[in-house]
N, CA, C and O atoms as a GROMACS GRO file, in nm:
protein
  300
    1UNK      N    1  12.735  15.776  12.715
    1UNK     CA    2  12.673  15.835  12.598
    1UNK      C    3  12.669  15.986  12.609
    1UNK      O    4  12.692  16.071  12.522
    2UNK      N    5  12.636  16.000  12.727
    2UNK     CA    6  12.643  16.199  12.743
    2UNK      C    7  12.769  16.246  12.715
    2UNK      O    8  12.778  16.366  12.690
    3UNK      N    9  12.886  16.166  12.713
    3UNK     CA   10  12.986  16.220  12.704
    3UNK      C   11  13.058  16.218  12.536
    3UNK      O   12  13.157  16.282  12.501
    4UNK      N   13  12.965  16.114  12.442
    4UNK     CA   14  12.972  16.168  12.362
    4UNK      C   15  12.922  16.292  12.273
    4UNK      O   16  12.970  16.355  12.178
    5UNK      N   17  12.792  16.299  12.350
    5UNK     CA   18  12.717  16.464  12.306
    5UNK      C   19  12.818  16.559  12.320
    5UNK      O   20  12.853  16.632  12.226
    6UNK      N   21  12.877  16.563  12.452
    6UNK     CA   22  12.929  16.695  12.524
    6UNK      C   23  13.056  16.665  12.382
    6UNK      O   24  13.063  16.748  12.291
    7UNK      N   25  13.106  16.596  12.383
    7UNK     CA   26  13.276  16.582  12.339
    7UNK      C   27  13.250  16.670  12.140
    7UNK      O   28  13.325  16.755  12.092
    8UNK      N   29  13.110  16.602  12.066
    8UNK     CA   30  13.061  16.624  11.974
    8UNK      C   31  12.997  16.765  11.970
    8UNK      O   32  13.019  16.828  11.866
    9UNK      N   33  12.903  16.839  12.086
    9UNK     CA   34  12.881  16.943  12.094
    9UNK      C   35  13.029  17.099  12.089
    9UNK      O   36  13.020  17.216  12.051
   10UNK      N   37  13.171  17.004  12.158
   10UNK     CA   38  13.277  17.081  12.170
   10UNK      C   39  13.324  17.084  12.054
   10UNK      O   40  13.347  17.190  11.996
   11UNK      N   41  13.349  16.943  11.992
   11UNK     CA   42  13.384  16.940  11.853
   11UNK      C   43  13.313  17.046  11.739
   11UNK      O   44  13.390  17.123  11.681
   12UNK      N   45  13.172  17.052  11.708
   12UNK     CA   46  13.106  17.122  11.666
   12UNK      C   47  13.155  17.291  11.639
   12UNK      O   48  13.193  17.367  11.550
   13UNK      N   49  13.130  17.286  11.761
   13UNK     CA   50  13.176  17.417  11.834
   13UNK      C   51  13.317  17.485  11.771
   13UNK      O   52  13.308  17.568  11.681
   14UNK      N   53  13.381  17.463  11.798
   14UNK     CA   54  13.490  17.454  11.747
   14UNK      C   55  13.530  17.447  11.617
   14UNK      O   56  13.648  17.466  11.586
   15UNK      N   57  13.419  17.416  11.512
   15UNK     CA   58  13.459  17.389  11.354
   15UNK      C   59  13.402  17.547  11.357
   15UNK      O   60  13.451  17.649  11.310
   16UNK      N   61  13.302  17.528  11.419
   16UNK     CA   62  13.240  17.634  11.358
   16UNK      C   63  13.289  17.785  11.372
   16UNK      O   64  13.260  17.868  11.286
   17UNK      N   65  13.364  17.818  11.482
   17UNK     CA   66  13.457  17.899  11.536
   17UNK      C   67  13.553  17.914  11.424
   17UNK      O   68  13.543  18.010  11.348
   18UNK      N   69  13.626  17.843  11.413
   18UNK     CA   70  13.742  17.848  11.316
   18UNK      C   71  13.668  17.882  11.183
   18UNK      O   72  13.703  17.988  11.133
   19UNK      N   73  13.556  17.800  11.106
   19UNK     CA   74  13.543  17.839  11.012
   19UNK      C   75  13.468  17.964  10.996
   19UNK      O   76  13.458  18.003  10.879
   20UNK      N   77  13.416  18.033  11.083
   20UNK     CA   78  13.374  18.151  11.093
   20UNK      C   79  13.524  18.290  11.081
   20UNK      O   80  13.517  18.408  11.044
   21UNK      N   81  13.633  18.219  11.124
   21UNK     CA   82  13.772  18.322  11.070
   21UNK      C   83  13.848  18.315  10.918
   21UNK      O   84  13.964  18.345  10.890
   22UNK      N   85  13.749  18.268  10.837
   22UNK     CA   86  13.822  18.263  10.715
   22UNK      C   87  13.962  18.146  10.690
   22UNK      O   88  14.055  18.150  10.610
   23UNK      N   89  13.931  18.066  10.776
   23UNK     CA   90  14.032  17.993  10.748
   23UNK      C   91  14.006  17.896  10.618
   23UNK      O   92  13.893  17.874  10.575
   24UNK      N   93  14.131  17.836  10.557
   24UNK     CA   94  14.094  17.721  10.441
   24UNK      C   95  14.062  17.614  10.496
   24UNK      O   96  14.090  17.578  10.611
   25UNK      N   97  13.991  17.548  10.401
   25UNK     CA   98  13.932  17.461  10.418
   25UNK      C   99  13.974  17.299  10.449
   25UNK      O  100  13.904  17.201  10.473
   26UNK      N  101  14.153  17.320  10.434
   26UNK     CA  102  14.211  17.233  10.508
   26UNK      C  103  14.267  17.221  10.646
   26UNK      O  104  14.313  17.123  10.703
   27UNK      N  105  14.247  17.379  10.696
   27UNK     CA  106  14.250  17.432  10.828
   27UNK      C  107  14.119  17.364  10.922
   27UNK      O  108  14.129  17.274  11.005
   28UNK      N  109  14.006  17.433  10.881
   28UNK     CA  110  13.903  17.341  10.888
   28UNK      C  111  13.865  17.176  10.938
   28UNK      O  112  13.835  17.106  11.034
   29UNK      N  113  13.889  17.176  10.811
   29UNK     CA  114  13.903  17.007  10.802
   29UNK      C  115  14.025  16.911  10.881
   29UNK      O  116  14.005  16.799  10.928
   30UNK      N  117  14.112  16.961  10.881
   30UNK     CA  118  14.224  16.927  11.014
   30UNK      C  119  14.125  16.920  11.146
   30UNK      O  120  14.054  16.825  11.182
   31UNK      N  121  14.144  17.061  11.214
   31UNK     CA  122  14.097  17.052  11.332
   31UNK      C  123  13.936  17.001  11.351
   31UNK      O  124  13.909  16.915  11.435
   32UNK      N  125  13.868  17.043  11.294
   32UNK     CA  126  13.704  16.925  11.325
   32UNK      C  127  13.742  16.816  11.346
   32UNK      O  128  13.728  16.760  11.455
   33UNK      N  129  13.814  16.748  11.214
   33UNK     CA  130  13.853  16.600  11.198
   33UNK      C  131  13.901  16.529  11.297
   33UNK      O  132  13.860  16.420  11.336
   34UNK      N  133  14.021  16.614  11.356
   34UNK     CA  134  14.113  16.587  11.534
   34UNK      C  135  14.022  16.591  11.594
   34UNK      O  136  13.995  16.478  11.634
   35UNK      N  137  13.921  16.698  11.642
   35UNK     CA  138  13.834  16.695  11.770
   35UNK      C  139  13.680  16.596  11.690
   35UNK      O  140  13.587  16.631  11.762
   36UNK      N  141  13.653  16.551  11.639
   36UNK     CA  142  13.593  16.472  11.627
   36UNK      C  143  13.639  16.287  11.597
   36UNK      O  144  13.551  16.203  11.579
   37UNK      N  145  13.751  16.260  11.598
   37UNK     CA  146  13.820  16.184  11.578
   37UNK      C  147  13.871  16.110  11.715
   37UNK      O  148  13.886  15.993  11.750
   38UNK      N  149  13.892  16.255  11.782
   38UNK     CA  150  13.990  16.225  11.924
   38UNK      C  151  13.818  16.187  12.054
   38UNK      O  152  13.813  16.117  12.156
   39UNK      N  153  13.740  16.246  12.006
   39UNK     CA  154  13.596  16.267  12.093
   39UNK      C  155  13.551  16.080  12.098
   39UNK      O  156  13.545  16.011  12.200
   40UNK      N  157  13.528  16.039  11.972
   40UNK     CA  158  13.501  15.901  11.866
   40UNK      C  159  13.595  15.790  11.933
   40UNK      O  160  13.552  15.682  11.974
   41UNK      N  161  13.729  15.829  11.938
   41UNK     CA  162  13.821  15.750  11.993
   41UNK      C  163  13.879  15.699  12.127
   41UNK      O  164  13.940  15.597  12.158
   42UNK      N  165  13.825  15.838  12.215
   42UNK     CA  166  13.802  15.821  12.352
   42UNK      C  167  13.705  15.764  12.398
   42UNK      O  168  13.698  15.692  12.498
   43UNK      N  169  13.599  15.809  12.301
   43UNK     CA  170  13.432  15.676  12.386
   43UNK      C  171  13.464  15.524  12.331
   43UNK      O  172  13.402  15.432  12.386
   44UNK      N  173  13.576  15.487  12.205
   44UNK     CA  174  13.550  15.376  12.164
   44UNK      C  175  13.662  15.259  12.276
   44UNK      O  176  13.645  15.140  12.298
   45UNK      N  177  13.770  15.348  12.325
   45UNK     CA  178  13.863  15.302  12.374
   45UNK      C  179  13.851  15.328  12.522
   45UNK      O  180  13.938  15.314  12.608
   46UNK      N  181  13.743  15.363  12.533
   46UNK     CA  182  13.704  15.379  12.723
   46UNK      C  183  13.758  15.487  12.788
   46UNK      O  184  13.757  15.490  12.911
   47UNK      N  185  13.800  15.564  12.732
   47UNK     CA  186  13.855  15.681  12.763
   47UNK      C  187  14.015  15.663  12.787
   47UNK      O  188  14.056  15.737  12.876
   48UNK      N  189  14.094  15.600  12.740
   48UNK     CA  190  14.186  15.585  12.707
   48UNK      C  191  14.283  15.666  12.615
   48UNK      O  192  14.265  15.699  12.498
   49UNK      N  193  14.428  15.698  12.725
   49UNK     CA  194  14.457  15.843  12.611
   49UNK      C  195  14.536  15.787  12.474
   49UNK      O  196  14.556  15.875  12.391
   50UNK      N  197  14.581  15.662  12.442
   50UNK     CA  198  14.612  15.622  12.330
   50UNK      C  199  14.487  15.607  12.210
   50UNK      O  200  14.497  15.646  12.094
   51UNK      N  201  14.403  15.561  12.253
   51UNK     CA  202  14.280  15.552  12.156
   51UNK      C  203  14.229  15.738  12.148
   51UNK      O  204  14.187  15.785  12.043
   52UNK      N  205  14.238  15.791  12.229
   52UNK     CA  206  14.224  15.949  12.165
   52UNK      C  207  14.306  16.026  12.120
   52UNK      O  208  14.278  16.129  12.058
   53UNK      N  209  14.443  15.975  12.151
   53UNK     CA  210  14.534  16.029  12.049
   53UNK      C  211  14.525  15.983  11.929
   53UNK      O  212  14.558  16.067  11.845
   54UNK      N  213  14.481  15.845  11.869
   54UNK     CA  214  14.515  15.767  11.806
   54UNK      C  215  14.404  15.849  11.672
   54UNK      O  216  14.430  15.885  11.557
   55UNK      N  217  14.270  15.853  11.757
   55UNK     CA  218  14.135  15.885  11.698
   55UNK      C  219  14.184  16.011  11.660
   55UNK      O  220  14.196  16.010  11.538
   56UNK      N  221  14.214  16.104  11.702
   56UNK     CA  222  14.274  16.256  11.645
   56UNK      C  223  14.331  16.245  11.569
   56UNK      O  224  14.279  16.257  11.458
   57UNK      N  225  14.500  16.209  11.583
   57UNK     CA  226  14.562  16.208  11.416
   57UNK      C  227  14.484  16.102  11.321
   57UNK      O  228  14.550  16.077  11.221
   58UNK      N  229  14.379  16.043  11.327
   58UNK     CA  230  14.322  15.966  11.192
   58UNK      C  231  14.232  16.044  11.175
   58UNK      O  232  14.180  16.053  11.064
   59UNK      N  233  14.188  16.128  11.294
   59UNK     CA  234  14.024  16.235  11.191
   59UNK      C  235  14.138  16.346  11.178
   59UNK      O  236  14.139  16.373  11.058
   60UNK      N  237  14.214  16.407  11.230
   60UNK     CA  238  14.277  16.488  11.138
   60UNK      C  239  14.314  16.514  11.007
   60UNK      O  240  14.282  16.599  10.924
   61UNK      N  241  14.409  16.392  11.010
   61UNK     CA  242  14.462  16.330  10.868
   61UNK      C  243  14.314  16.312  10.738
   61UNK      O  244  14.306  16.351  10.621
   62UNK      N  245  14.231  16.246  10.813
   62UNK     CA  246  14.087  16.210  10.724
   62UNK      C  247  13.993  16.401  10.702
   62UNK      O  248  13.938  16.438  10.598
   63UNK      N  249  14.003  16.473  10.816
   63UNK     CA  250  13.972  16.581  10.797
   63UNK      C  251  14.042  16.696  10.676
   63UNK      O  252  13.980  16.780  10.612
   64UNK      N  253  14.178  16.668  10.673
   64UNK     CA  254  14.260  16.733  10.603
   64UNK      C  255  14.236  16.714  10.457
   64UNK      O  256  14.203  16.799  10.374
   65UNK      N  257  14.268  16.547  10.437
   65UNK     CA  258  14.234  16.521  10.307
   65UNK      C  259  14.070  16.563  10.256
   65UNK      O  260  14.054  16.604  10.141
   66UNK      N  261  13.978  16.553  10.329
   66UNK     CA  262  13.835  16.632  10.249
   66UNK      C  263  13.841  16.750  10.265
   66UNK      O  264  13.753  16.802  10.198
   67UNK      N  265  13.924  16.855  10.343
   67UNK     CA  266  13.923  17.019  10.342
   67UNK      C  267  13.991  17.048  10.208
   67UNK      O  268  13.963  17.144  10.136
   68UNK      N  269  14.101  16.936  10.176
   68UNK     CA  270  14.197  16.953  10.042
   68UNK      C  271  14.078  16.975   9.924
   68UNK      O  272  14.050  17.071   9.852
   69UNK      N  273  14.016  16.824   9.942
   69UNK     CA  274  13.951  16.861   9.801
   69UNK      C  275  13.838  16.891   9.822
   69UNK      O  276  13.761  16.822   9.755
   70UNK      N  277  13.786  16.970   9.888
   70UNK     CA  278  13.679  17.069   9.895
   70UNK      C  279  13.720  17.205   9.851
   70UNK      O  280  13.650  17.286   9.789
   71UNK      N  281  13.847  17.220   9.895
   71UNK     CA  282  13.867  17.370   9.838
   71UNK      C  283  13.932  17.345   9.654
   71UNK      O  284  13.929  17.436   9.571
   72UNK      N  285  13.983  17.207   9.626
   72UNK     CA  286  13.992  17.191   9.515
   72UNK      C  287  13.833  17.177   9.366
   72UNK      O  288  13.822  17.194   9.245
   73UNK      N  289  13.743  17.137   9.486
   73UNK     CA  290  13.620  17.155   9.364
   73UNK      C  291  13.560  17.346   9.405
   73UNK      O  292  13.448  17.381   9.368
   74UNK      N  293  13.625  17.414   9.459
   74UNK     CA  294  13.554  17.522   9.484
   74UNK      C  295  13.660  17.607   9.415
   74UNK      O  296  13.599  17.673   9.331
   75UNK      N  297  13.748  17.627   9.412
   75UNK     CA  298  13.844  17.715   9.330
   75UNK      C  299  13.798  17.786   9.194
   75UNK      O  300  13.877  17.856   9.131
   0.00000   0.00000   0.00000
């Protein structure tokens, strides 16, 4: 369980970094999505590097698509 804090505290970290450089909001939403995806997927799969690869490109992909239309209702 601590290791999902730490993995979620990095994830965090990290959105917030990026979105503090002006990036869009599918920039954003990509990378949180990966490091929260890949964090999610490693505790669910025992730390297994297919289940955290696996967990990254699906919170990526899932991150991307809500950065899309977030910057589409904000335009």
């Amino acid at each position: 369980m601590n290791r999902l804090f730490i993995a979620f505290g990095i994830a965090l970290g990290s959105v917030l970094g990026i979105a503090g450089c002006g990036s869009t909001g599918e920039t954003v939403g990509t990378v949180g999505g990966a490091a929260v995806g890949g964090a999610i997927g490693s505790e669910v799969s025992g730390g297994s590097t297919m289940g955290t690869i696996g967990g990254a490109a699906a919170g990526g992909y899932i991150g991307h698509q809500m950065g899309e239309r977030y910057e589409e209702r904000n335009r």
